[in-house]
C-alpha positions in Angstrom: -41.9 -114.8 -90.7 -39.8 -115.9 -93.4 -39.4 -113.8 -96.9 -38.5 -115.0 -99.7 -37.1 -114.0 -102.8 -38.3 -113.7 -105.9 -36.5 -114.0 -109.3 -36.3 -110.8 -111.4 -36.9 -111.6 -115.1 -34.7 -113.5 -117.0 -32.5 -114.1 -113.8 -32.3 -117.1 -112.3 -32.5 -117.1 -108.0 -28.6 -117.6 -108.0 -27.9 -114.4 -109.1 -26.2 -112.3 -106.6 -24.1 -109.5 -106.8 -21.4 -107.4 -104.5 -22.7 -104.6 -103.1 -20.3 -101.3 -103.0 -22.3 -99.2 -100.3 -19.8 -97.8 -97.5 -21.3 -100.1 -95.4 -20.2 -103.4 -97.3 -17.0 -101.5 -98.0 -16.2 -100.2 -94.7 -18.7 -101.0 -92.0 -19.8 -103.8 -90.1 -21.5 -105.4 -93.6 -19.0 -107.0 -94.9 -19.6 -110.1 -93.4 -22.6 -110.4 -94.9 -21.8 -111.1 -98.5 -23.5 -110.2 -101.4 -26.7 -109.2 -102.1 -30.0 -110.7 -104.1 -32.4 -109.2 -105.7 -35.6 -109.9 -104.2 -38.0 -107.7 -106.4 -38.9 -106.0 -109.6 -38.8 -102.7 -107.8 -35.4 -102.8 -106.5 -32.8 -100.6 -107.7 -30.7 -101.1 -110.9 -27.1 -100.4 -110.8 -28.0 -97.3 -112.6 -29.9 -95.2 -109.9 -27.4 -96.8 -107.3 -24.9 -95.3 -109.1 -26.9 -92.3 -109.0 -28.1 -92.3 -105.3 -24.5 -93.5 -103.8 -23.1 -90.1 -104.7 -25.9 -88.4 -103.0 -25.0 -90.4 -99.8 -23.0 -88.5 -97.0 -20.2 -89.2 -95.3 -20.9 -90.9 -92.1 -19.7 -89.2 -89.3 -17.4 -92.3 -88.3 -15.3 -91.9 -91.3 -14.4 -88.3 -90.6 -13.0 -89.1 -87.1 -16.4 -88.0 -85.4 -17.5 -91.0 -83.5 -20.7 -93.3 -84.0 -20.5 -96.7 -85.4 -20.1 -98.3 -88.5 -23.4 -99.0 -90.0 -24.4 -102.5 -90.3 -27.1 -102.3 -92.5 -26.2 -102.1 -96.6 -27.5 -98.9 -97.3 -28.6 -100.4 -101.0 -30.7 -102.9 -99.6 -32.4 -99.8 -97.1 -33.7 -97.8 -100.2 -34.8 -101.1 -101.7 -37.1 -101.3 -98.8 -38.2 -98.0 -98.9 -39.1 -98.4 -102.9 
């Protein structure tokens, strides 16, 4: 099934911008380039801002094992909104 994206007001589909979540920054997301916004209920740059503080530190950055994530952590709360 394929989704597709909708424009947010006054934006046109072209829009895109770079995500800074540790797993664009740092992870295995990085190769997947910037992110769109798909819905009216996604996040704006002021609760990210908000929310990213409130992340912790994966385990992988402090030398305790795991994986980078590969999932940008943004787009996870947007599906969860």
């Amino acid at each position: 099934m394929q989704q597709f994206c909708v424009p947010m007001a006054g934006q046109s589909s072209a829009v895109a911008w770079e995500c800074d979540c540790l797993a664009h920054r740092f992870g295995n997301a990085a190769d997947k380039g910037t992110r769109q916004p798909c819905y009216p209920t996604d996040m704006t740059d002021g609760e990210w801002a908000v929310v990213r503080l409130l992340l912790p530190v994966p385990g992988w950055m402090r030398g305790r094992g795991g994986r980078p994530e590969r999932c940008c952590h943004r787009a996870v709360f947007d599906a969860i909104r």
